[in-house]
MDAnalysis code that builds the backbone (N, CA, C; Angstrom):
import MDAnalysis as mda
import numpy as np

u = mda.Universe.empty(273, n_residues=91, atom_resindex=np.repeat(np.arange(91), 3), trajectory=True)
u.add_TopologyAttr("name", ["N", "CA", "C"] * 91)
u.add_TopologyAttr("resid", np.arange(1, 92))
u.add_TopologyAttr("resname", ["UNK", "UNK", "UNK", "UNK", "UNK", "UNK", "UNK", "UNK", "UNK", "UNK", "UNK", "UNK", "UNK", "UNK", "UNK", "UNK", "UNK", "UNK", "UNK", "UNK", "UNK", "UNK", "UNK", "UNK", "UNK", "UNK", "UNK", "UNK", "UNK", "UNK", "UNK", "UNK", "UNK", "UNK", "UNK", "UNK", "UNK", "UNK", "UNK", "UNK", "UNK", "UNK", "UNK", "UNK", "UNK", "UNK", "UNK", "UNK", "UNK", "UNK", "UNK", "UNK", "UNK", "UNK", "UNK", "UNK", "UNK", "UNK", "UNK", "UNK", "UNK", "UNK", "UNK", "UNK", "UNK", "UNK", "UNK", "UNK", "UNK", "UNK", "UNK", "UNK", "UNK", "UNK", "UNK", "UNK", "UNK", "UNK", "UNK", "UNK", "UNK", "UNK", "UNK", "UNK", "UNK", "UNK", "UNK", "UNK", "UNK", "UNK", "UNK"])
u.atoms.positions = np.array([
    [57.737, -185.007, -29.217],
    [58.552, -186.169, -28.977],
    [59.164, -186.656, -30.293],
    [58.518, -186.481, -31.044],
    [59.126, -186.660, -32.643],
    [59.728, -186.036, -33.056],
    [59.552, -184.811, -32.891],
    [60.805, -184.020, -33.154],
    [62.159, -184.264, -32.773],
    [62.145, -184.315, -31.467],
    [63.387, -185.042, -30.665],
    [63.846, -186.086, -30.653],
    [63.307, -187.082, -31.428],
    [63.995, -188.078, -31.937],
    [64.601, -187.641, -33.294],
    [63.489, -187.176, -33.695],
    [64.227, -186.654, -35.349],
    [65.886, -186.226, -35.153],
    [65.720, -185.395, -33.880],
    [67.360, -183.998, -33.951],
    [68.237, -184.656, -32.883],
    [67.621, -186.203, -32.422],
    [68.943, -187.456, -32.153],
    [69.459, -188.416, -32.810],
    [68.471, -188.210, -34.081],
    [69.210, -189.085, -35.409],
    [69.348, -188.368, -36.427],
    [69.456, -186.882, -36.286],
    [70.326, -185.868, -36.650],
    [71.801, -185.735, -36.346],
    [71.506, -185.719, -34.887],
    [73.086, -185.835, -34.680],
    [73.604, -186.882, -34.729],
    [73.179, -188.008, -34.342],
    [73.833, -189.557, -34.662],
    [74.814, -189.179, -35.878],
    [73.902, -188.881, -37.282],
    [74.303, -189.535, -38.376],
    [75.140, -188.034, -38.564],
    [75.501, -186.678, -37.977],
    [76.584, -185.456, -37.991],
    [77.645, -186.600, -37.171],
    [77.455, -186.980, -36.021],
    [78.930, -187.328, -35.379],
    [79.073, -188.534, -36.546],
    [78.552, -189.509, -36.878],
    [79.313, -190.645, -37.835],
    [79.974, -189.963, -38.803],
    [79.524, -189.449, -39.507],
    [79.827, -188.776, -40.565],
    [80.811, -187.443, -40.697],
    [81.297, -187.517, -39.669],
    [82.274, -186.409, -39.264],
    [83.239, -186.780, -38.146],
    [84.436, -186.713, -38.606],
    [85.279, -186.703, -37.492],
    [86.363, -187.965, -37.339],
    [85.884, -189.251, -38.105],
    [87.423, -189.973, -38.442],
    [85.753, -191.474, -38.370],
    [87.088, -192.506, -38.013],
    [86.431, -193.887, -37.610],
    [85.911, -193.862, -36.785],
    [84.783, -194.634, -36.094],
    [83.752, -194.925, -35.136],
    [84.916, -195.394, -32.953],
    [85.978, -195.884, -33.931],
    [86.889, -196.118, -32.814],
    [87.524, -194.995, -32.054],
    [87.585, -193.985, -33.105],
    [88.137, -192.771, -32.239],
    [87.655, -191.843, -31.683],
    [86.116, -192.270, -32.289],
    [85.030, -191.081, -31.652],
    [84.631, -191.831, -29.734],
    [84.933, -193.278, -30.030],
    [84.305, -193.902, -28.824],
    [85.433, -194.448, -27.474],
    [86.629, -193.967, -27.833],
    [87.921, -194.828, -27.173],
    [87.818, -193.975, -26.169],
    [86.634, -193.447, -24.909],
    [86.805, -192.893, -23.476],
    [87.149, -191.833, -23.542],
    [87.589, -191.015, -24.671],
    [87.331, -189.425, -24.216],
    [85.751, -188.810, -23.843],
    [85.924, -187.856, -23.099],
    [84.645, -187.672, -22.575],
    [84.170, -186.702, -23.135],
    [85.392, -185.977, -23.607],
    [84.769, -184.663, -24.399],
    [84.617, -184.412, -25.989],
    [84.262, -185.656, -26.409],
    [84.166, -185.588, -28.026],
    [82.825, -185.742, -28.059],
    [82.604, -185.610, -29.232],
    [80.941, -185.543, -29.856],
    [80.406, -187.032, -29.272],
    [80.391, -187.649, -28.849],
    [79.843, -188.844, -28.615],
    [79.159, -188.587, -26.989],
    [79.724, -187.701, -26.336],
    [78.947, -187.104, -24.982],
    [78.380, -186.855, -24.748],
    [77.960, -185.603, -26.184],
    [76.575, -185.049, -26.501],
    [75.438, -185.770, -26.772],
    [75.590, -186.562, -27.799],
    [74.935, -187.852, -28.528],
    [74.292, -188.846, -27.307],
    [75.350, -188.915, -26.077],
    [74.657, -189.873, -25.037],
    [73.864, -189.084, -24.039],
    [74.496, -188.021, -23.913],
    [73.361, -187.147, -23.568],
    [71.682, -186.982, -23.809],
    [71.862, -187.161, -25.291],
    [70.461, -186.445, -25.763],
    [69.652, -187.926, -25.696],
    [70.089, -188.934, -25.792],
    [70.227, -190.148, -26.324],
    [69.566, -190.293, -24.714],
    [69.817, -190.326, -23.661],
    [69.666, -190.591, -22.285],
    [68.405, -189.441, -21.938],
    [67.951, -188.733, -22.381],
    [66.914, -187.474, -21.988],
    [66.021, -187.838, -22.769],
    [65.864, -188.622, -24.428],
    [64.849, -188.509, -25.060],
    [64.281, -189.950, -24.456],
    [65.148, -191.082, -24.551],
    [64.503, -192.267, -23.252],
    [63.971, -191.893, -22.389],
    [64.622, -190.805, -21.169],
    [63.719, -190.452, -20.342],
    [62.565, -190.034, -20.363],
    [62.233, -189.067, -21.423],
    [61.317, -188.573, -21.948],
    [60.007, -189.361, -22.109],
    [60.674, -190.118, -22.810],
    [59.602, -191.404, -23.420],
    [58.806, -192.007, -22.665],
    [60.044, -192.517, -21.371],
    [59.165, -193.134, -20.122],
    [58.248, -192.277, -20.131],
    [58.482, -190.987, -19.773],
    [57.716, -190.506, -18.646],
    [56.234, -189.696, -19.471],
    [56.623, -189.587, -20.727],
    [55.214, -189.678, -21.532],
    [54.334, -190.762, -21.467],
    [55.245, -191.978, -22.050],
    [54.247, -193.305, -21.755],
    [53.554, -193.400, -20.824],
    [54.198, -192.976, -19.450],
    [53.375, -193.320, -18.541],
    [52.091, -192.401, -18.457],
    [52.121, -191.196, -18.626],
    [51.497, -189.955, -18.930],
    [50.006, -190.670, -19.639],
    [50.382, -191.144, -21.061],
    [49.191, -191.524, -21.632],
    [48.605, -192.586, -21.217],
    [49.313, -193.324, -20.415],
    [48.930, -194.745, -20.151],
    [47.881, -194.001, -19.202],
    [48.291, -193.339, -17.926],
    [46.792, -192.380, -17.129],
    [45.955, -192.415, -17.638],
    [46.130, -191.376, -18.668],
    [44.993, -190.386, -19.142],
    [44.246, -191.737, -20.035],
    [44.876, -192.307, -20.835],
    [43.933, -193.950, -21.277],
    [42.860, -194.274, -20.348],
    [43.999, -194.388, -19.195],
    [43.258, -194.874, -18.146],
    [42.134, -194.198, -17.583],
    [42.223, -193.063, -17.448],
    [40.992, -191.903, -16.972],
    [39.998, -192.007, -17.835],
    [39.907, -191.725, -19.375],
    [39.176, -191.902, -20.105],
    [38.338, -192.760, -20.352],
    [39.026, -194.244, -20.281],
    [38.140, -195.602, -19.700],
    [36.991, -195.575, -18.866],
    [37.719, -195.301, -17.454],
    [36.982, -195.272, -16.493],
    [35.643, -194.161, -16.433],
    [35.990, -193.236, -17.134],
    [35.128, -192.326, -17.134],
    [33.708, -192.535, -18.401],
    [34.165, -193.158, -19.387],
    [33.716, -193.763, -19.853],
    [32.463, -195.006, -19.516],
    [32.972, -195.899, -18.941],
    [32.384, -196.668, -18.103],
    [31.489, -196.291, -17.109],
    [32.056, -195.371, -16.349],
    [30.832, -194.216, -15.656],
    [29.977, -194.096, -16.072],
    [29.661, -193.580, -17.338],
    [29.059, -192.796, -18.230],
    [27.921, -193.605, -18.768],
    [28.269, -195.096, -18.830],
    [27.447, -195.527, -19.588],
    [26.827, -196.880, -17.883],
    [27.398, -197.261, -17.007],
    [26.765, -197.837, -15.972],
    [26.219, -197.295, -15.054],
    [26.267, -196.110, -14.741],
    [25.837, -195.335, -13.482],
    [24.218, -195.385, -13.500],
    [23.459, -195.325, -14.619],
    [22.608, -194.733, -14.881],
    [21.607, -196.689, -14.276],
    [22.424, -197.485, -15.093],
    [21.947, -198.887, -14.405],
    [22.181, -198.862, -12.927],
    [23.087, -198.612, -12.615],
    [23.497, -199.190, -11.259],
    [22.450, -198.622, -10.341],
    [22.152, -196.791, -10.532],
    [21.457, -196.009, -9.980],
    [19.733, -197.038, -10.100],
    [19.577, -197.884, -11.319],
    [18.129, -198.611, -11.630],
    [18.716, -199.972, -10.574],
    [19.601, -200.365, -10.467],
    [19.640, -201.540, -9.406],
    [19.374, -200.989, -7.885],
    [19.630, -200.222, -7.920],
    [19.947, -200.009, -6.395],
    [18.671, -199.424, -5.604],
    [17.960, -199.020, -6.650],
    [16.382, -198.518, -6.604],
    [15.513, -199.583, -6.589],
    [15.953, -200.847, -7.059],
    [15.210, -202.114, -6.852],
    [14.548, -202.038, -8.040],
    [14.208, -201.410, -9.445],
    [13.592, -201.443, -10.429],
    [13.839, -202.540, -11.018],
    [12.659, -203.385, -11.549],
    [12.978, -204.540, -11.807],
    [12.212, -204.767, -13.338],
    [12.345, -205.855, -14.418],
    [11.407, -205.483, -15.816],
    [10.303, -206.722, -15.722],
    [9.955, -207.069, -16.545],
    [8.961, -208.330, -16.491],
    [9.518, -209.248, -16.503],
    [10.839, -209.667, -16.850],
    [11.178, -211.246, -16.369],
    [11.999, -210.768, -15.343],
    [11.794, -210.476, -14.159],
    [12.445, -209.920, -12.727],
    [13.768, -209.475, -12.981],
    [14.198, -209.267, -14.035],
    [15.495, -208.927, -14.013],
    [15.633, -207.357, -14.116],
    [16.761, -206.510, -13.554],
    [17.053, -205.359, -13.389],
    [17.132, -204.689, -14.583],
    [16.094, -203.672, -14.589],
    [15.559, -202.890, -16.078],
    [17.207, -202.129, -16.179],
    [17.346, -202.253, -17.979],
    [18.376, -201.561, -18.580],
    [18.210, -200.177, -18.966],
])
């Protein structure tokens, strides 16, 4: 994903830097370098979403699994009725 931002502010700063004023690269032709640029520009956003959401899961899985990991073993002592000397449910 870093990469691909890197080689969209690669090309950003090839189309500025090439090709006249900022007005003539942007005045509604469709087929000048500025097409490309919204192109890549529109795929690496997409991208992004759809990673974010990606890790936001797997965060999420990891948590939970986590949490598993460390309550099950109580819950399994509650549910057995095990209890410690001040009646409360052994840890």
């Amino acid at each position: 994903m870093f990469l691909a931002l890197v080689g969209v502010m690669l090309l950003a700063r090839q189309a500025r830097s090439g090709g006249g004023p900022a007005e003539d690269r942007s005045s509604g032709s469709e087929d000048g370098p500025g097409t490309g640029l919204r192109v890549a520009m529109v795929s690496v956003a997409s991208l992004s979403i759809v990673f974010s959401g990606v890790a936001t899961y797997w965060i999420y899985r990891i948590g939970d699994t986590g949490a598993k990991a460390v309550w099950a073993p109580t819950q399994l002592r509650i549910d057995a009725g095990e209890r410690d000397e001040g009646g409360h449910a052994s840890h």
